[in-house]
C-alpha positions in Angstrom: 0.0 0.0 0.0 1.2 2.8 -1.0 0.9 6.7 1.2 -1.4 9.3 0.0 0.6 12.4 -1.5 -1.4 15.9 -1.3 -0.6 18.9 -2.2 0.0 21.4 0.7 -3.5 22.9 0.6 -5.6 19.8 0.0 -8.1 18.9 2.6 -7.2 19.1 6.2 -4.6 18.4 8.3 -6.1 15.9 10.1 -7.3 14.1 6.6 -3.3 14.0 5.8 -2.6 12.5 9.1 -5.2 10.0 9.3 -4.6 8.4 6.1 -1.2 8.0 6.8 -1.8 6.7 10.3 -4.1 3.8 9.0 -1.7 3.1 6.3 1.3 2.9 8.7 -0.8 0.6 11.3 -1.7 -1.8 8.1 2.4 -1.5 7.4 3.2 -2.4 11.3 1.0 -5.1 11.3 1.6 -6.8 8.6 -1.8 -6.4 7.0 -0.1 -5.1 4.2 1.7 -7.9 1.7 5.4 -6.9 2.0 5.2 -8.8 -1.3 6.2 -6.5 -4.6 4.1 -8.3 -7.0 0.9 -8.1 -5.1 -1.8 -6.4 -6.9 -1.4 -2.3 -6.1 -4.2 0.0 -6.9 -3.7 3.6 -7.6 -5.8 6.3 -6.2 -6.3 9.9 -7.2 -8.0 12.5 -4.5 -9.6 15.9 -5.4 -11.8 18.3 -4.2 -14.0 21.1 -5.6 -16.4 23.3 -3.6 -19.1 20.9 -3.9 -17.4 17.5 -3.8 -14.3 15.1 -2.9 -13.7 12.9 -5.8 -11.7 9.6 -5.3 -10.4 7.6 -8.6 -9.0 4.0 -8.1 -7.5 2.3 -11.6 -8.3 -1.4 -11.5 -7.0 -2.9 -14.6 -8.5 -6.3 -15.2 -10.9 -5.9 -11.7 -14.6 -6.9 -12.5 -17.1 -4.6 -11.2 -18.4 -7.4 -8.8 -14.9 -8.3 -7.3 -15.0 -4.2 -6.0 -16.4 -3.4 -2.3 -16.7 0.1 -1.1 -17.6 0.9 2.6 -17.8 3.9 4.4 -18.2 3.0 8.5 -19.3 4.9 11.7 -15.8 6.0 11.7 -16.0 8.2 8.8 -13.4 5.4 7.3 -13.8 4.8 3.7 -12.9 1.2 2.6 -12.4 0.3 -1.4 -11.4 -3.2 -1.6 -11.6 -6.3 -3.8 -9.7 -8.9 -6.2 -8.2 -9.3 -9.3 -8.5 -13.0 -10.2 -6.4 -14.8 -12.5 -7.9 -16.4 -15.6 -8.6 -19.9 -15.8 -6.6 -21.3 -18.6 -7.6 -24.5 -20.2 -5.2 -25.5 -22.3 -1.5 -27.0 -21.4 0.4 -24.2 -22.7 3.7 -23.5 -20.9 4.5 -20.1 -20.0 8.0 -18.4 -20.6 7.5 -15.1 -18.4 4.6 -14.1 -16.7 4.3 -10.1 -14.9 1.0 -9.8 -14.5 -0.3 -9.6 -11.3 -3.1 -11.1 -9.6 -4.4 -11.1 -5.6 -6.7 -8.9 -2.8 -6.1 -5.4 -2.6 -7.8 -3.2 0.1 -7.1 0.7 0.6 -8.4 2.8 3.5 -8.5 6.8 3.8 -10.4 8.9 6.8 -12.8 11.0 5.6 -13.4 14.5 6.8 -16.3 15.2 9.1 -17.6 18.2 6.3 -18.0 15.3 3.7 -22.0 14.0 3.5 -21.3 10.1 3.9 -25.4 9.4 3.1 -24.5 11.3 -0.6 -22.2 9.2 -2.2 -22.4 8.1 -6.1 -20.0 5.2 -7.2 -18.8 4.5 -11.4 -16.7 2.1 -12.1 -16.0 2.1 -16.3 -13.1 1.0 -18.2 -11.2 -0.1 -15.5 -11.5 3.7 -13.4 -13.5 3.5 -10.2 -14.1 6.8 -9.3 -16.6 7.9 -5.9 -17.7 11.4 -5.4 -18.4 12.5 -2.4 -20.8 15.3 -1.8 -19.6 18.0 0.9 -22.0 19.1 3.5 -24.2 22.2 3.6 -22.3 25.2 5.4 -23.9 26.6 8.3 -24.3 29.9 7.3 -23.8 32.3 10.3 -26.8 34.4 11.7 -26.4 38.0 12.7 -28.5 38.6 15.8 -29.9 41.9 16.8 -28.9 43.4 20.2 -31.7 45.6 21.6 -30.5 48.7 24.4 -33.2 48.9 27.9 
């Protein structure tokens, strides 16, 4: 698994630290493969006023082999598997890189994202979730009446 890399001003603080807390807890106990040619996704985070959008390639992943979870942590979960092909015949291979296996990635999201508004595509390989931002609370100007 590899760390997030954001630029300076993207999201929060926090959302930089949490990430990379989870991933180094996966790393410390071995819940990460330590294993080069596991199956690595790549993820792509970005943010607009209205949204966070999340983009995972998944070369070769079927739509049905892909899980995404958001929990009562505010923990967002995309995981799933890349299954090797069944080959019938008795051929013989001379080199083989392509890699197969479970993959699972985990990022904290921030408390001003809407976790009930969440749309999911996954075409051509590109999963990509956008995640709605709440409402801001608009701040109310109260009138202060002199006795």
């Amino acid at each position: 698994m590899r760390s997030l890399i954001l630029s300076p001003n993207f999201l929060s603080p926090f959302f930089r630290m949490a990430t990379k807390t989870l991933n180094d807890f996966d790393r410390e106990y071995d819940l990460i493969p330590s294993d080069a040619s596991v199956f690595n996704t790549k993820f792509d985070i970005s943010e607009t006023n209205e949204a966070v959008k999340i983009t995972a390639e998944l070369p070769g992943v079927k739509k049905e082999d892909i899980s995404v979870n958001i929990d009562s942590n505010n923990i967002l979960t995309v995981k799933g598997e890349k299954k090797q092909e069944q080959i019938v015949d008795k051929s013989q291979f001379h080199l083989t890189e392509r890699v197969y296996g479970k993959f699972e990635r985990r990022f904290m999201i921030p408390e001003y994202v809407n976790t009930e508004d969440v749309k999911a595509n996954f075409d051509c390989g590109i999963l990509t979730l956008t995640l709605a931002k709440k409402a801001e609370k608009k701040s109310k100007e109260i009138a202060i009446s002199v006795e």
